[in-house]
C-alpha positions in Angstrom: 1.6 -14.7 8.2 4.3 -17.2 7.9 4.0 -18.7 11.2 6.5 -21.7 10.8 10.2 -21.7 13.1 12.8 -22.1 10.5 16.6 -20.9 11.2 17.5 -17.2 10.6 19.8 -17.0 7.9 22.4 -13.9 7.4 22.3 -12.7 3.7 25.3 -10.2 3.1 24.5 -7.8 0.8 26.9 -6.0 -1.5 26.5 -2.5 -1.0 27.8 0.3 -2.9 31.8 1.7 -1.7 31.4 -0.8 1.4 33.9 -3.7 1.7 33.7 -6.9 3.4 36.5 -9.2 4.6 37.6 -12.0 2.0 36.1 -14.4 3.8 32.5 -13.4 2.8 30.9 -13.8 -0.2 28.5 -11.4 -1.2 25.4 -13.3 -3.7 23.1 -9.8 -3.8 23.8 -6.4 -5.1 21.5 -3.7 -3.0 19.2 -2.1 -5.7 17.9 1.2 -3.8 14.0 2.0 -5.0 12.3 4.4 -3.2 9.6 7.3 -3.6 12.2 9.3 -5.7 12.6 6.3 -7.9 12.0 7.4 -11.5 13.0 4.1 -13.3 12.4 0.4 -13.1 15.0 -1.4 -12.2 16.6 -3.1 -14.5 19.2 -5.6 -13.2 20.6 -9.3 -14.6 21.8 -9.9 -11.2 20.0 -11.4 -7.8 19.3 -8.2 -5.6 18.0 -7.2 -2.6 15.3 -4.2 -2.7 16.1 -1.5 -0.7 13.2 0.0 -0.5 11.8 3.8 0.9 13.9 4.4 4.7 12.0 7.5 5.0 14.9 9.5 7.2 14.9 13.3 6.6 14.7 15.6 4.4 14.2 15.0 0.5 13.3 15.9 -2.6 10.5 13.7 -3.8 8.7 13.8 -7.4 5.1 13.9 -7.5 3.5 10.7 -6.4 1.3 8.7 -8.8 -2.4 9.9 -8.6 -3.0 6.2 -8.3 -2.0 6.1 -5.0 -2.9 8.6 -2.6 -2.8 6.7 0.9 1.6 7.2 -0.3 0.5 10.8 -1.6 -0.8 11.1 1.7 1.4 10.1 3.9 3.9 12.9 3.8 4.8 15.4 6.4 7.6 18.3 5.8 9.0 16.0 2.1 9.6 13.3 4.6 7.8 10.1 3.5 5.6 8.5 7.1 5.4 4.7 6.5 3.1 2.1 6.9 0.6 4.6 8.5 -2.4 2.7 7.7 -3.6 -0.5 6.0 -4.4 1.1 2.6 -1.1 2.6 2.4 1.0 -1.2 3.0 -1.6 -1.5 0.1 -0.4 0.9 -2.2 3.0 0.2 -1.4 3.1 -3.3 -2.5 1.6 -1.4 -5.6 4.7 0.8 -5.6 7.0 -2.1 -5.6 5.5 -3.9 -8.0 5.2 -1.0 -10.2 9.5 -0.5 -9.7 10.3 -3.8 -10.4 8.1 -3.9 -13.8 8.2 -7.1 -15.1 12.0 -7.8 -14.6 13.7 -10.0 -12.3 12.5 -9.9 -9.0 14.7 -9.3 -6.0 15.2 -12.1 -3.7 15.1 -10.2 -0.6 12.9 -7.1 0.0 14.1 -4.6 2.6 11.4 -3.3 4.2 12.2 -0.2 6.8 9.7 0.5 10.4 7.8 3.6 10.6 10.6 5.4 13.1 7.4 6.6 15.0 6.4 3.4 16.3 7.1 3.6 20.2 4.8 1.3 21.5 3.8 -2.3 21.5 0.8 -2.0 19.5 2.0 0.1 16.8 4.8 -2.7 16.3 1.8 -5.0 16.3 0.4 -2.7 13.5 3.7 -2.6 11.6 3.8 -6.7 11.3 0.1 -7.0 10.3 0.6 -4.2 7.2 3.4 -6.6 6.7 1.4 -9.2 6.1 -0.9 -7.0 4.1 1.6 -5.9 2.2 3.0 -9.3 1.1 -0.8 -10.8 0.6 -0.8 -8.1 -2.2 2.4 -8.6 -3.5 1.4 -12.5 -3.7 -2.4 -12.3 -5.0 -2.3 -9.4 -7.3 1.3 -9.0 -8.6 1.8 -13.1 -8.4 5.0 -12.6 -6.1 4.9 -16.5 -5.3 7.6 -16.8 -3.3 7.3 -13.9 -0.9 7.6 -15.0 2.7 8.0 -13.3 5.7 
């Protein structure tokens, strides 16, 4: 875990029919990828991942045999996340998978599990984190993922 202080920094993010005043620039497009992404993404631009948000109801394709903690970890077509170590595992798989071998986004957008209503499942959620981008880093070669 990246335990050194350094100053929060605000990234707007372009997002599809939203606006911002003039006086902000937008430098990232959002790039939505989540379970019921078919295709890679395939962008020239610097992007921020939106990645799986898991609220409600959807329709969502069959998930790769390959991983079956995200298989899994589905309850009435409405995706649970980061319900146990092997599935921050497989979803760093999932990303990496996405993104294919094109340009990688400068910011991933990583959404809570909306279940979590105690300390120590928040504590959970930030270690998968970390789980999540160890795999991105050692097995896809993400260098610069920090958290």
């Amino acid at each position: 875990m990246n335990t050194a202080c350094s100053k929060p920094v605000l990234v707007p993010i372009a997002i599809r029919r939203r606006t911002y005043p003039a006086a902000i620039f937008t430098s990232l497009l959002e790039v939505k990828a989540g379970f019921s992404t078919v295709d890679r993404i395939d962008t020239a631009c610097d992007y921020c991942l939106h990645t799986e948000h898991a609220f409600g109801y959807k329709e969502l394709p069959e998930m790769p045999t390959d991983l079956p903690a995200l298989r899994r970890a589905v309850k009435d077509n409405v995706p649970m996340l980061w319900v146990d170590d092997e599935w921050a595992l497989q979803f760093a798989d999932f990303v990496a998978r996405v993104v294919g071998i094109g340009r990688r986004p400068r910011v991933v957008e990583l959404h809570p599990p909306f279940k979590t209503d105690s300390e120590s499942g928040l504590r959970d959620f930030v270690g998968r984190i970390g789980l999540f981008v160890d795999r991105l880093s050692n097995r896809h070669c993400w260098t610069d993922v920090t958290y």
